[in-house]
N, CA, C and O atoms as CSV, one atom per row, in Angstrom:
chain,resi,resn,atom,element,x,y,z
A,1,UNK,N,N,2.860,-20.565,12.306
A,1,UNK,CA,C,3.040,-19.217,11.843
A,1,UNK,C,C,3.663,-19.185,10.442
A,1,UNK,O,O,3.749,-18.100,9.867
A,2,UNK,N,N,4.035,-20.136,9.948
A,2,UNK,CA,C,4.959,-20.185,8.584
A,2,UNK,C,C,3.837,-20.358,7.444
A,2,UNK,O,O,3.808,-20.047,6.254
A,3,UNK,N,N,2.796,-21.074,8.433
A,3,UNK,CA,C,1.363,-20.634,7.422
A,3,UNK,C,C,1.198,-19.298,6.945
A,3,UNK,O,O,1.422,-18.857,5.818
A,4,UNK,N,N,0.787,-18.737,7.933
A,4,UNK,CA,C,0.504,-17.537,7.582
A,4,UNK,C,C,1.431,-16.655,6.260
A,4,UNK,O,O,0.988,-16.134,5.236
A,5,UNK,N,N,2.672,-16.734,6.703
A,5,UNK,CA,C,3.610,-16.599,5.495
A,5,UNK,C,C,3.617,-16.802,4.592
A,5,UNK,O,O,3.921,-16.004,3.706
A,6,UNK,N,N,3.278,-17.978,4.432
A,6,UNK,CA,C,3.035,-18.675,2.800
A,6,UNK,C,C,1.492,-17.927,2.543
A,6,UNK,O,O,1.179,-17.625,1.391
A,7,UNK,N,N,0.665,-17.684,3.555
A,7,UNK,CA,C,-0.863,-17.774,2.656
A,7,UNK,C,C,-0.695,-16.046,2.305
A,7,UNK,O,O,-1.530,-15.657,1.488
A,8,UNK,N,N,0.059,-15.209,2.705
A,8,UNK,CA,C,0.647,-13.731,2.238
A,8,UNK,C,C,1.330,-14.124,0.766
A,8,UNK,O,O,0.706,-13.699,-0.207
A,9,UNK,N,N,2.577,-14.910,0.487
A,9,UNK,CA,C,2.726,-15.307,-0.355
A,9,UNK,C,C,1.930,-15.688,-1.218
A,9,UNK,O,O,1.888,-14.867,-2.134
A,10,UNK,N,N,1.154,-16.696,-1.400
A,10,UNK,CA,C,0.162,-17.206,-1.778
A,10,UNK,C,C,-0.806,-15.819,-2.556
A,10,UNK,O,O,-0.930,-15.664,-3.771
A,11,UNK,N,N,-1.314,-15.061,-1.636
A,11,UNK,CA,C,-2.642,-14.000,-1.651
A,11,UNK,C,C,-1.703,-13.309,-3.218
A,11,UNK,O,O,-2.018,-13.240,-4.406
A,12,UNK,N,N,-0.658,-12.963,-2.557
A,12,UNK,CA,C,0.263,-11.932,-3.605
A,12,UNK,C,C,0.847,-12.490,-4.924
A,12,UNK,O,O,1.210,-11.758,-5.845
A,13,UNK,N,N,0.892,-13.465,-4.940
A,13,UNK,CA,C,1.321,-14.006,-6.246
A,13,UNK,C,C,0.109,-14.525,-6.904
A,13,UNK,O,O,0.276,-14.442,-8.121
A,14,UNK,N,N,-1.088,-15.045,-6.599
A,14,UNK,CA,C,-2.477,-15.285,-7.222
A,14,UNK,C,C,-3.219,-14.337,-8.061
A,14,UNK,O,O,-3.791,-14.471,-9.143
A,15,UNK,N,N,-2.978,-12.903,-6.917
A,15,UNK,CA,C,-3.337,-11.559,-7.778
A,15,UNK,C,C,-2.613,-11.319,-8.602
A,15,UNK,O,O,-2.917,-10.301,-9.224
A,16,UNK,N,N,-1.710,-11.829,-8.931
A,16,UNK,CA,C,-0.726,-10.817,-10.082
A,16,UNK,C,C,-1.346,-11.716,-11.257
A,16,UNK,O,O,-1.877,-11.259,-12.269
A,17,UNK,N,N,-1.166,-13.250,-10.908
A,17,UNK,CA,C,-1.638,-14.347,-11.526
A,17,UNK,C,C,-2.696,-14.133,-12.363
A,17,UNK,O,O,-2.617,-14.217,-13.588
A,18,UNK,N,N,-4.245,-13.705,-11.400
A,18,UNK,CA,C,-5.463,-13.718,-12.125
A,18,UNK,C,C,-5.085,-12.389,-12.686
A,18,UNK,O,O,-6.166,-11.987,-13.116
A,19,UNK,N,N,-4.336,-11.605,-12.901
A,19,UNK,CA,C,-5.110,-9.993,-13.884
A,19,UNK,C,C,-6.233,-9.587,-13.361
A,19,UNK,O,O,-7.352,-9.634,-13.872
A,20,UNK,N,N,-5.904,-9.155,-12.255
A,20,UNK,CA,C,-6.921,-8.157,-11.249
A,20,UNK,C,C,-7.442,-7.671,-11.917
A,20,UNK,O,O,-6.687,-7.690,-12.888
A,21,UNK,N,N,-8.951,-6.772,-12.416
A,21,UNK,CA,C,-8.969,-6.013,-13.047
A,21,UNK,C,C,-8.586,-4.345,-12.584
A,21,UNK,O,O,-7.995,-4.353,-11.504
A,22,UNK,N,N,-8.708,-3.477,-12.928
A,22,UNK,CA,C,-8.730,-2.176,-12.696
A,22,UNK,C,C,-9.794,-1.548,-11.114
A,22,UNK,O,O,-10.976,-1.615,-10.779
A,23,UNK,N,N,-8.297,-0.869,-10.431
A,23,UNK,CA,C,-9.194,-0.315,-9.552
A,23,UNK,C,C,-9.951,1.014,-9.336
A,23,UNK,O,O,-9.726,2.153,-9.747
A,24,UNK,N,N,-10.870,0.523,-8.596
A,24,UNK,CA,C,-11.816,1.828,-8.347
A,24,UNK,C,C,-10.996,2.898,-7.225
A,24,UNK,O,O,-10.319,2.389,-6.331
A,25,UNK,N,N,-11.083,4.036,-7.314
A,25,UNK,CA,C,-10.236,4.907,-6.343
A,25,UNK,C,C,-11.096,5.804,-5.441
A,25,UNK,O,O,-12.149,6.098,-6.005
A,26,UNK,N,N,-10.983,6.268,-4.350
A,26,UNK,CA,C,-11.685,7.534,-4.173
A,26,UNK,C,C,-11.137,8.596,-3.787
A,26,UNK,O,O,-9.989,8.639,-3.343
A,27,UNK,N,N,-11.869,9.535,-3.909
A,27,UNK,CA,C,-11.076,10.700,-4.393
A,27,UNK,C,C,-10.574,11.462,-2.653
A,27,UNK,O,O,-11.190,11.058,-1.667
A,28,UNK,N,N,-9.571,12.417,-2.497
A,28,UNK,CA,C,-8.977,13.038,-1.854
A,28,UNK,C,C,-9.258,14.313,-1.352
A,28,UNK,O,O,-8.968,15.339,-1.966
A,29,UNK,N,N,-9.850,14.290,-0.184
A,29,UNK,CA,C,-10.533,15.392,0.435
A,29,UNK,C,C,-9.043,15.408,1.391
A,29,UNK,O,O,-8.395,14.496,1.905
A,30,UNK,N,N,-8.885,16.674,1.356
A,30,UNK,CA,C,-7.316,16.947,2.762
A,30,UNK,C,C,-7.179,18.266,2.618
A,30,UNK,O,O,-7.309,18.952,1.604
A,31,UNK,N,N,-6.876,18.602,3.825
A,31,UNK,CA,C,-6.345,20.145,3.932
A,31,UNK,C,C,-4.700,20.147,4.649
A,31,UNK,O,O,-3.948,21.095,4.877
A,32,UNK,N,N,-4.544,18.807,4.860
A,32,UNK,CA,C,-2.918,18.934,5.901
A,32,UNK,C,C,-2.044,18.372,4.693
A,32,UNK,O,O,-0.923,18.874,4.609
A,33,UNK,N,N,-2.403,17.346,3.683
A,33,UNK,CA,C,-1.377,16.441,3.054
A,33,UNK,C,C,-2.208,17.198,1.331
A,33,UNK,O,O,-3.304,17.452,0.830
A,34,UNK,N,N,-1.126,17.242,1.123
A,34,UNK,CA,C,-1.392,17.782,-0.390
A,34,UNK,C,C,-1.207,16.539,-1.263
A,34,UNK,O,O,-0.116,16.346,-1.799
A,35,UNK,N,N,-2.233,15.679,-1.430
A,35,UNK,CA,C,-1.746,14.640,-2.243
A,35,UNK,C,C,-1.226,14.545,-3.749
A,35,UNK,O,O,-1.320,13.596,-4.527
A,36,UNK,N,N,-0.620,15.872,-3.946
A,36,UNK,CA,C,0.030,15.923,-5.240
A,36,UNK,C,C,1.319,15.993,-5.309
A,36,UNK,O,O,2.105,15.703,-6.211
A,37,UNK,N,N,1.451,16.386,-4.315
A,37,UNK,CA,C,2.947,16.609,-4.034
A,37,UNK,C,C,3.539,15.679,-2.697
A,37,UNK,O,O,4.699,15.298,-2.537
A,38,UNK,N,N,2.415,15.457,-1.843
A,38,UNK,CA,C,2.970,14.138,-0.689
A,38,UNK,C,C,2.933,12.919,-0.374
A,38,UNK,O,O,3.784,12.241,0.202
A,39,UNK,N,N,1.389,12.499,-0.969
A,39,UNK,CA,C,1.330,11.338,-1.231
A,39,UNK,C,C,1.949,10.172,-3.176
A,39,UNK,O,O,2.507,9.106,-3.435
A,40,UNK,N,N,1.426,11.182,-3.839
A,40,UNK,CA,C,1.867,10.496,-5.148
A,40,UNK,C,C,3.407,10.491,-5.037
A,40,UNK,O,O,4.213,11.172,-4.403
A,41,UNK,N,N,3.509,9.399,-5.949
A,41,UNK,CA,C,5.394,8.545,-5.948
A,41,UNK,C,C,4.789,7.273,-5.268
A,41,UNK,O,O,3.703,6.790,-4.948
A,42,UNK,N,N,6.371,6.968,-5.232
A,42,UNK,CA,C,6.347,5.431,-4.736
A,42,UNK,C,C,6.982,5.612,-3.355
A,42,UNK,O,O,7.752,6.485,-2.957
A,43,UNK,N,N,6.409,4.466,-2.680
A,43,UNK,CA,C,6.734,4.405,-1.209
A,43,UNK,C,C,7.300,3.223,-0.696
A,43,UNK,O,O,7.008,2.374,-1.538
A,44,UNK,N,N,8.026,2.609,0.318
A,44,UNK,CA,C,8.522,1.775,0.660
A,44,UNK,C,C,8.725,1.337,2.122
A,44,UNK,O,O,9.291,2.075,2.929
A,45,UNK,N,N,8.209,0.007,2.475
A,45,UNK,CA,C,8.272,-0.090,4.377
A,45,UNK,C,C,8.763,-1.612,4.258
A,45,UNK,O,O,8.841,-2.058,3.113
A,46,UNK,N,N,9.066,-2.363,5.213
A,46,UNK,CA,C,9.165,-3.765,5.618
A,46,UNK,C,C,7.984,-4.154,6.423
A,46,UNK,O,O,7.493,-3.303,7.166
A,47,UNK,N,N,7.506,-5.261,6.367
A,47,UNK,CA,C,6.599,-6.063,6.676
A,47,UNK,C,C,7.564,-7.324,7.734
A,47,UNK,O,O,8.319,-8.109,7.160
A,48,UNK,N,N,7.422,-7.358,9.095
A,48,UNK,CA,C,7.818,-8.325,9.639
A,48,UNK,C,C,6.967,-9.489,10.229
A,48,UNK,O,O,6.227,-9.525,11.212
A,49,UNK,N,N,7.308,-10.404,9.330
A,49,UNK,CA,C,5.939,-11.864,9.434
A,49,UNK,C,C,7.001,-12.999,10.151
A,49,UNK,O,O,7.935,-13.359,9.434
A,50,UNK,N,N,6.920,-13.520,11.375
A,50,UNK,CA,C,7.726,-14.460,11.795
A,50,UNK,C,C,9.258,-14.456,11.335
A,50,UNK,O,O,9.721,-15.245,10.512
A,51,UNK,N,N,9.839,-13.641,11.866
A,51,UNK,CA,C,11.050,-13.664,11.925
A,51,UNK,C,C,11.734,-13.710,10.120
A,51,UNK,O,O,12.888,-13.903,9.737
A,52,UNK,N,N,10.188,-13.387,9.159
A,52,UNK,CA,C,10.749,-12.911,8.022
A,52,UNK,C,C,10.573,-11.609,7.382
A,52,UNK,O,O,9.401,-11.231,7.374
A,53,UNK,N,N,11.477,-10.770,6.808
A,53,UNK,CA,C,11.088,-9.455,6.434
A,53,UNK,C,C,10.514,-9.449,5.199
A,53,UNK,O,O,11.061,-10.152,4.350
A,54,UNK,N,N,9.584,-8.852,4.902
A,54,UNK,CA,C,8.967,-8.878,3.256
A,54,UNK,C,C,8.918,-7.136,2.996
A,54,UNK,O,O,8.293,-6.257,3.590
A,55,UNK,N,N,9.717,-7.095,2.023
A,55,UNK,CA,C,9.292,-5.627,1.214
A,55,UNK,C,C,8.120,-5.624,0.201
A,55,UNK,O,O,7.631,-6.388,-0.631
A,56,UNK,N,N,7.851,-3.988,0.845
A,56,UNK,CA,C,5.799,-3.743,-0.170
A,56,UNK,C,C,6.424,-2.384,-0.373
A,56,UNK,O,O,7.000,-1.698,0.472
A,57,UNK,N,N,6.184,-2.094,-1.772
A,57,UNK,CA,C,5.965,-0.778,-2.224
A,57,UNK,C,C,4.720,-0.420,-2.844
A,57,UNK,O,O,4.278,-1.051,-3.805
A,58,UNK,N,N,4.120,0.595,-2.318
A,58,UNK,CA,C,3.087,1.331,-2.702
A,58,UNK,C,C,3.320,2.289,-4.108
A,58,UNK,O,O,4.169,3.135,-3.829
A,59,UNK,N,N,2.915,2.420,-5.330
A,59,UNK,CA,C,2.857,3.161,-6.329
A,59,UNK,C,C,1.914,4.047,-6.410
A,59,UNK,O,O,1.117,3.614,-7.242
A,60,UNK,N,N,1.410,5.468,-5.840
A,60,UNK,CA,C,0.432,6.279,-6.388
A,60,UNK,C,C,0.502,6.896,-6.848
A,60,UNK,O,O,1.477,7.631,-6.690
A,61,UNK,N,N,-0.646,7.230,-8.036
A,61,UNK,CA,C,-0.300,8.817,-8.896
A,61,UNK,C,C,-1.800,9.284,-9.175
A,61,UNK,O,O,-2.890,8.749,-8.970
A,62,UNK,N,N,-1.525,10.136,-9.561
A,62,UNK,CA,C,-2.967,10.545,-9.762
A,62,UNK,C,C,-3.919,10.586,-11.307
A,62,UNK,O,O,-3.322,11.018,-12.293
A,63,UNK,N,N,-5.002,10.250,-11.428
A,63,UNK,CA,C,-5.572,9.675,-12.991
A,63,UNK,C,C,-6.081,10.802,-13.604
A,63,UNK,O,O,-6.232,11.850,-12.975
A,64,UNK,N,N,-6.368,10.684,-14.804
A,64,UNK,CA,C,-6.355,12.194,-15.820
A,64,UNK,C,C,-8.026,12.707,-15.176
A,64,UNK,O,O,-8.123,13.934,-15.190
A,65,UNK,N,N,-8.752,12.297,-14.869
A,65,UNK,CA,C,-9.799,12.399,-13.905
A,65,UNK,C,C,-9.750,12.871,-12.654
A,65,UNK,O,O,-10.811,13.012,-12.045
A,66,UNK,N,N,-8.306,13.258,-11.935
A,66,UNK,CA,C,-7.813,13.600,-10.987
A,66,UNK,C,C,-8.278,12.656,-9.516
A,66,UNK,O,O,-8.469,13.176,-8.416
A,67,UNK,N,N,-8.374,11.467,-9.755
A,67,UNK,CA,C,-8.528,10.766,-8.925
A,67,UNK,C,C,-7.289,9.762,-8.700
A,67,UNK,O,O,-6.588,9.298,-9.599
A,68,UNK,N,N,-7.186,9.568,-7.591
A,68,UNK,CA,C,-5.578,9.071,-6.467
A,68,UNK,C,C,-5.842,6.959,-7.364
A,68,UNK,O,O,-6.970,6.486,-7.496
A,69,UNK,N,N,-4.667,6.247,-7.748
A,69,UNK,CA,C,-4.781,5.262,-7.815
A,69,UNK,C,C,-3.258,4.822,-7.707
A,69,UNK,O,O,-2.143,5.299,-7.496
A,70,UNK,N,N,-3.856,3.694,-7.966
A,70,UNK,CA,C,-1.970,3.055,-7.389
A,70,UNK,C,C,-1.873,1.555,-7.649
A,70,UNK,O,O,-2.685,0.869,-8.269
A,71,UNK,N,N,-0.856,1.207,-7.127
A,71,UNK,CA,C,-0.436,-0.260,-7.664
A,71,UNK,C,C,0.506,-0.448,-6.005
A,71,UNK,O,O,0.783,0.351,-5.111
A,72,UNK,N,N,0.799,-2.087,-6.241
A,72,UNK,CA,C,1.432,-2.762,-5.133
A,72,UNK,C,C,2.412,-3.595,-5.707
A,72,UNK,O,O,2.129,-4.375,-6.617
A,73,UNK,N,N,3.769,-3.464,-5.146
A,73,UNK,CA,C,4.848,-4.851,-4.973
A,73,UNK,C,C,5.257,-5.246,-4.073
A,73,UNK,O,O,5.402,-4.586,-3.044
A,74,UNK,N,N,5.551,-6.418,-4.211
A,74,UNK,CA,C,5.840,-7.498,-3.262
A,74,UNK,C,C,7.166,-8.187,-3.805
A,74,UNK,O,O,7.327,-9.331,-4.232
A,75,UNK,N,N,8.337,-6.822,-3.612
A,75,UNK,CA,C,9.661,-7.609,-4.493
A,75,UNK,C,C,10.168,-8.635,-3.989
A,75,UNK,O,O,10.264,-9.587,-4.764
A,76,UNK,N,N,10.504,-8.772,-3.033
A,76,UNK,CA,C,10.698,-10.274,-2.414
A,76,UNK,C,C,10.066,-11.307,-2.306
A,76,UNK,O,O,10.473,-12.120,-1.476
A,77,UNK,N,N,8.990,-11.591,-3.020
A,77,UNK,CA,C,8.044,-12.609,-3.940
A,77,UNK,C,C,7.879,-12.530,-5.417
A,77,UNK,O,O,7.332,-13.418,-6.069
A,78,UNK,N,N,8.364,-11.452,-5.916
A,78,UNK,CA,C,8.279,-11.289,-7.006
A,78,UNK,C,C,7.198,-10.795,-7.864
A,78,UNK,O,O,7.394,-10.677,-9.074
A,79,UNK,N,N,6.010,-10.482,-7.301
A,79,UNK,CA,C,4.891,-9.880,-7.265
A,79,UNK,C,C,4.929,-8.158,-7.449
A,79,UNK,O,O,5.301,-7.305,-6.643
A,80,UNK,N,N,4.376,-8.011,-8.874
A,80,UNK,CA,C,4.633,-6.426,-9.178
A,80,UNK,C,C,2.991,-6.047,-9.556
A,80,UNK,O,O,2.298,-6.990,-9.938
A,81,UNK,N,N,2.345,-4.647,-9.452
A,81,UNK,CA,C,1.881,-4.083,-10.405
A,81,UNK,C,C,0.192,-5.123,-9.677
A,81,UNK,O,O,-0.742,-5.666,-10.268
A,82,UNK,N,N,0.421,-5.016,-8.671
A,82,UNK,CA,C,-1.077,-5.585,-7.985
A,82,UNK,C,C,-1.985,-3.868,-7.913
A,82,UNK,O,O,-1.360,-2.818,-7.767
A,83,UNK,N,N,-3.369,-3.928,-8.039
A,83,UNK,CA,C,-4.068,-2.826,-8.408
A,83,UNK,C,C,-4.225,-2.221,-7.115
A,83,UNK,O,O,-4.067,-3.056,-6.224
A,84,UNK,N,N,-4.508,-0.941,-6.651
A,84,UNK,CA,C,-4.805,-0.912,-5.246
A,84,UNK,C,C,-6.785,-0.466,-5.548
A,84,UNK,O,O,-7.427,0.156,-6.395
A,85,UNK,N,N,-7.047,-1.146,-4.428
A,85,UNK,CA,C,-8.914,-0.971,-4.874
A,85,UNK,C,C,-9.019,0.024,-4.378
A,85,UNK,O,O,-9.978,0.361,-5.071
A,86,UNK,N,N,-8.838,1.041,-3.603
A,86,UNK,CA,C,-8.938,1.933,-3.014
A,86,UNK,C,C,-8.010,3.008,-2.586
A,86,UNK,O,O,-7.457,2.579,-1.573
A,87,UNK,N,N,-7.528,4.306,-2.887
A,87,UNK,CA,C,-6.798,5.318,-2.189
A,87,UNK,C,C,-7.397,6.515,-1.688
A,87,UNK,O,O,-8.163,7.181,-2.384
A,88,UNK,N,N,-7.094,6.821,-0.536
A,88,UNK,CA,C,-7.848,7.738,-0.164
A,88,UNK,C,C,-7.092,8.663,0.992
A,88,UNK,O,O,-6.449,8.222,1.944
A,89,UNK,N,N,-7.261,9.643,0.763
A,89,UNK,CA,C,-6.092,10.856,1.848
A,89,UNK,C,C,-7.030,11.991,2.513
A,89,UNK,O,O,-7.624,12.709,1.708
A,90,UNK,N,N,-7.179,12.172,3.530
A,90,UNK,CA,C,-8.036,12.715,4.292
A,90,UNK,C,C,-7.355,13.447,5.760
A,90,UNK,O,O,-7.195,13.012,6.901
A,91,UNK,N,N,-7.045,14.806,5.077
A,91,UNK,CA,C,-6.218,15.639,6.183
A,91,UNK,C,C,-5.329,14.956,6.395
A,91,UNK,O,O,-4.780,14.893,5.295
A,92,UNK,N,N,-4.327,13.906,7.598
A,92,UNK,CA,C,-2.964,13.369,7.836
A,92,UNK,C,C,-3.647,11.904,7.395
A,92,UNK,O,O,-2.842,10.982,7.263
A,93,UNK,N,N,-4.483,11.730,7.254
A,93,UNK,CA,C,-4.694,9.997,7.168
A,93,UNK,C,C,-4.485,9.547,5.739
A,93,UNK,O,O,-4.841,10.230,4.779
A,94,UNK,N,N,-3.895,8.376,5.637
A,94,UNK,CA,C,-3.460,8.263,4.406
A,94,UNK,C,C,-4.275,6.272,4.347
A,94,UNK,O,O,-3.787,5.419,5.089
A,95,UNK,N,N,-5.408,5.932,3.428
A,95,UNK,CA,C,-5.615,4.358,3.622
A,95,UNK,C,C,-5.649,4.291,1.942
A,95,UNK,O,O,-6.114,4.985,1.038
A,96,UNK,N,N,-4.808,2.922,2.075
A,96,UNK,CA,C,-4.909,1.649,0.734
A,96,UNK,C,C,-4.871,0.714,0.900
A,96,UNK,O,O,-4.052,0.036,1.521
A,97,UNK,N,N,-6.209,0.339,0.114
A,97,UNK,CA,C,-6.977,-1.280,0.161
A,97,UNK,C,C,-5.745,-1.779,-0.903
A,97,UNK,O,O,-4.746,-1.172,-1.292
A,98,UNK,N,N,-6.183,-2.971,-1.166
A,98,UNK,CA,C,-5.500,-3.865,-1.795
A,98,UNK,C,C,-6.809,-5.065,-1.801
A,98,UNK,O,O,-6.755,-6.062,-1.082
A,99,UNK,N,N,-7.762,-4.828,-2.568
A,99,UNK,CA,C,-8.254,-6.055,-2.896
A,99,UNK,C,C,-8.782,-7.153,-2.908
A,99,UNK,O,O,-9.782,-7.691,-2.431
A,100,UNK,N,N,-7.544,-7.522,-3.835
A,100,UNK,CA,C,-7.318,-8.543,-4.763
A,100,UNK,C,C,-6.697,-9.794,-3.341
A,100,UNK,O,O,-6.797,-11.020,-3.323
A,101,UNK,N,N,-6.208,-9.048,-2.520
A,101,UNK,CA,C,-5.424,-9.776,-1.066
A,101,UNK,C,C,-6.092,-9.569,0.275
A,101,UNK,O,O,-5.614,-10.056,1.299
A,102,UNK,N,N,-7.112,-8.902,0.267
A,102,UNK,CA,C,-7.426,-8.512,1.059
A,102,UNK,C,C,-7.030,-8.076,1.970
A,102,UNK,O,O,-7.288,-8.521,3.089
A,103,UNK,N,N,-5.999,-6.687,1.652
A,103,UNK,CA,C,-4.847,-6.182,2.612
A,103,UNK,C,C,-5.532,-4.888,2.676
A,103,UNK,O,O,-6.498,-4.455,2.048
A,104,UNK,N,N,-4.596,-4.244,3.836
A,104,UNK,CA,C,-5.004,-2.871,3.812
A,104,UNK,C,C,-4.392,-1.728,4.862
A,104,UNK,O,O,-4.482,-1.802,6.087
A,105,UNK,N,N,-3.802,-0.743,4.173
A,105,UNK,CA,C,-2.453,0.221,4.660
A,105,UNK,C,C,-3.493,0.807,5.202
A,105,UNK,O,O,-4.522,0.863,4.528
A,106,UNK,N,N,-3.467,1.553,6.951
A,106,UNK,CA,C,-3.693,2.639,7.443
A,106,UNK,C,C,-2.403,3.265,7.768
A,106,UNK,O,O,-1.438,2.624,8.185
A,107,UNK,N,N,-2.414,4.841,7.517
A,107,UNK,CA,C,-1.339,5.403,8.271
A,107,UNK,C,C,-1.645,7.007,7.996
A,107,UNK,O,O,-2.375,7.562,7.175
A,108,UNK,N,N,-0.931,7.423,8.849
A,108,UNK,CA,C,-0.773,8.788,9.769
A,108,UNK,C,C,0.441,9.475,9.144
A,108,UNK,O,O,1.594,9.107,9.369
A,109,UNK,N,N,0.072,10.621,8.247
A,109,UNK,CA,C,1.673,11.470,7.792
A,109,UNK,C,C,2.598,12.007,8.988
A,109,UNK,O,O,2.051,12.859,9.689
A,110,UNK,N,N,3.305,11.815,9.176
A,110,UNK,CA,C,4.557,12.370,9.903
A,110,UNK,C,C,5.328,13.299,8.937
A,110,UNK,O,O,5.992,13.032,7.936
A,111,UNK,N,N,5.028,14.515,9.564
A,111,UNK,CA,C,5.833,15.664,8.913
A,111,UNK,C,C,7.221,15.368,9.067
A,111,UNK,O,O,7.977,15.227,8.105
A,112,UNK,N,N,7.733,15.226,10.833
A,112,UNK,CA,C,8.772,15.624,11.060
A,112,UNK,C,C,10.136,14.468,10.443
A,112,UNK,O,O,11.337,14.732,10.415
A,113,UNK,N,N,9.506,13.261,10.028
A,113,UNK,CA,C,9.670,11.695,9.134
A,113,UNK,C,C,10.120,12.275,7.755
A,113,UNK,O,O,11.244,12.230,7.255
A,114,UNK,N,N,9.060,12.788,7.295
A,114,UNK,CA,C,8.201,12.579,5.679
A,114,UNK,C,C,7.811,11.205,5.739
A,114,UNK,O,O,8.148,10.496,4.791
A,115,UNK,N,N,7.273,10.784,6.519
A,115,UNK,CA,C,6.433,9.174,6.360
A,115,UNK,C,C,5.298,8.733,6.520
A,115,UNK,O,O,4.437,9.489,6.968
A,116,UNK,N,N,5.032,7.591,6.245
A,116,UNK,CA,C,3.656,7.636,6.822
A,116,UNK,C,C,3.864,6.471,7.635
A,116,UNK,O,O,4.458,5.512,7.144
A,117,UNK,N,N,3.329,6.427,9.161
A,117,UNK,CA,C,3.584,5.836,9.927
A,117,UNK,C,C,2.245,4.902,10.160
A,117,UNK,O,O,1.225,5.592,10.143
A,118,UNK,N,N,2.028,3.635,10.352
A,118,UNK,CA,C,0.686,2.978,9.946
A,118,UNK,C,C,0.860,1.767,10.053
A,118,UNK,O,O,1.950,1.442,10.523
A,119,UNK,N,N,-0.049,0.724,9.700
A,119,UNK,CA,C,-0.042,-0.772,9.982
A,119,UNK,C,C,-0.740,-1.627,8.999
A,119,UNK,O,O,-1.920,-1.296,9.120
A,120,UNK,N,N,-0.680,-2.343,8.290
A,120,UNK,CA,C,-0.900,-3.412,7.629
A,120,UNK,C,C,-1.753,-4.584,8.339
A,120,UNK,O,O,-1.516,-5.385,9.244
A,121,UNK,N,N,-2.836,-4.314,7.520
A,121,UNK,CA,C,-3.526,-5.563,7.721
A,121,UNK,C,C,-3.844,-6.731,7.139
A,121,UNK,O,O,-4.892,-6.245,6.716
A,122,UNK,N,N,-3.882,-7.748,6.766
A,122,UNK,CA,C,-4.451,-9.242,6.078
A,122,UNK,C,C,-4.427,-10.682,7.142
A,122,UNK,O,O,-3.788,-11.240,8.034
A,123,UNK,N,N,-5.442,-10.758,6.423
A,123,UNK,CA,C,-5.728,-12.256,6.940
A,123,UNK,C,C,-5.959,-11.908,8.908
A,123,UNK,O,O,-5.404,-12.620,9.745
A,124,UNK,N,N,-6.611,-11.043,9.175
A,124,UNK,CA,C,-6.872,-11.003,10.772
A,124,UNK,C,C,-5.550,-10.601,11.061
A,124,UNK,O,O,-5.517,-11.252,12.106
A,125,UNK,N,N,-4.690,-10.199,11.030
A,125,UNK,CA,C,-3.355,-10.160,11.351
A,125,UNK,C,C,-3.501,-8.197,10.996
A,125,UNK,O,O,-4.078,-7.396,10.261
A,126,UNK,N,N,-2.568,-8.271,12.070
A,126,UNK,CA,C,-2.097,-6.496,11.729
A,126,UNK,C,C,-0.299,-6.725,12.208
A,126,UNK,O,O,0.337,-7.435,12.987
A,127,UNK,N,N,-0.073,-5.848,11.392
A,127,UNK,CA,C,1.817,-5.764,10.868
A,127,UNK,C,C,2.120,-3.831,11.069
A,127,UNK,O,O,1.651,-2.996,10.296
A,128,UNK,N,N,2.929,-3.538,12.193
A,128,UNK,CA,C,3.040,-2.446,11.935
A,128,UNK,C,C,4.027,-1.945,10.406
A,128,UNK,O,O,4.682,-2.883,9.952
A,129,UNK,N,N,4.102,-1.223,9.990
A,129,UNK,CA,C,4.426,-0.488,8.618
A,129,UNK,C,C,4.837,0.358,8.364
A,129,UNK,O,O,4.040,0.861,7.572
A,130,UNK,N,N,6.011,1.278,8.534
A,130,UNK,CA,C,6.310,2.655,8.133
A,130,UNK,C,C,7.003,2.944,6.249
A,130,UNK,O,O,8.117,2.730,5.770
A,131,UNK,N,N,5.704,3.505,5.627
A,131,UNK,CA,C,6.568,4.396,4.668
A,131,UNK,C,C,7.192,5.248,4.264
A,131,UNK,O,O,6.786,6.410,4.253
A,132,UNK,N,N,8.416,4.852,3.802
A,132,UNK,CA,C,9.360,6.080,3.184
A,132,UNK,C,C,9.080,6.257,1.659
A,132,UNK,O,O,8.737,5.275,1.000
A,133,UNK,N,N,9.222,7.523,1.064
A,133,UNK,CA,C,9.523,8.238,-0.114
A,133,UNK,C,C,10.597,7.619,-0.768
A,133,UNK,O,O,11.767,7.743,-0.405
A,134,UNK,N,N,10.109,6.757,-2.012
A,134,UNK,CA,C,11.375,5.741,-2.494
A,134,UNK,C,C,11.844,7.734,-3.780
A,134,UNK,O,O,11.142,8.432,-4.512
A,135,UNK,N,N,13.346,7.796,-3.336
A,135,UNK,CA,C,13.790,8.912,-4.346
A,135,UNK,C,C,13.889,8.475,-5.408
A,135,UNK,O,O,14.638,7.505,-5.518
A,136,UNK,N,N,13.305,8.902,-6.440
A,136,UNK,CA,C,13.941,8.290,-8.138
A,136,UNK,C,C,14.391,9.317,-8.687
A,136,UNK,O,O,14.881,9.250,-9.814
């Protein structure tokens, strides 16, 4: 299992490595989550991989084209500013690809939270995930 750890490591520090290029986004159909005001900002959950915790923050904002894009860190690897290939918000559902790692956030807005409650996937593996609203 310490494999697996390292090859998360590994995935996340390679992408920052090669200069991903620019991601493609798609756009935001919703009538429950206003992604201007609920999803854009930065977000923050723990990742528990064998008895190690890894922090991921999600970055979204929205592009002068009005389409949803974003970025990924991996501060506890040191891994910033990974592209997200995909954002997309659809009534409470909230999904971001990642790529470059072949990861990928599903989750469910929780009003009564402000979170999004959801699970992480890579490498065949699923990681449950809750994001919070990092305040700046």
């Amino acid at each position: 299992m310490r494999f697996l750890t390292f090859c998360f490591a590994l995935l996340l520090l390679c992408a920052v490595g090669a200069g991903v290029g620019s991601p493609s986004v798609a756009h935001a159909q919703d009538e429950d989550v206003d992604p201007d005001t609920t999803v854009t900002g930065s977000w923050d959950g723990t990742i528990e991989v064998q008895n190690t915790t890894l922090r991921v923050v999600f970055h979204i904002d929205r592009t002068e084209e009005g389409e949803l894009s974003g970025s990924m860190d991996s501060p506890d690897q040191g891994a910033t500013g990974i592209p997200l290939s995909n954002v997309s918000v659809e009534q409470d559902s909230v999904v971001l690809d990642v790529g470059a790692i072949k990861g990928r956030f599903t989750g469910k807005w929780n009003e009564d939270d402000q979170t999004i409650e959801g699970v992480w996937v890579q490498g065949g593996q699923s990681f449950p995930l809750v994001l919070s609203p990092i305040k700046e």
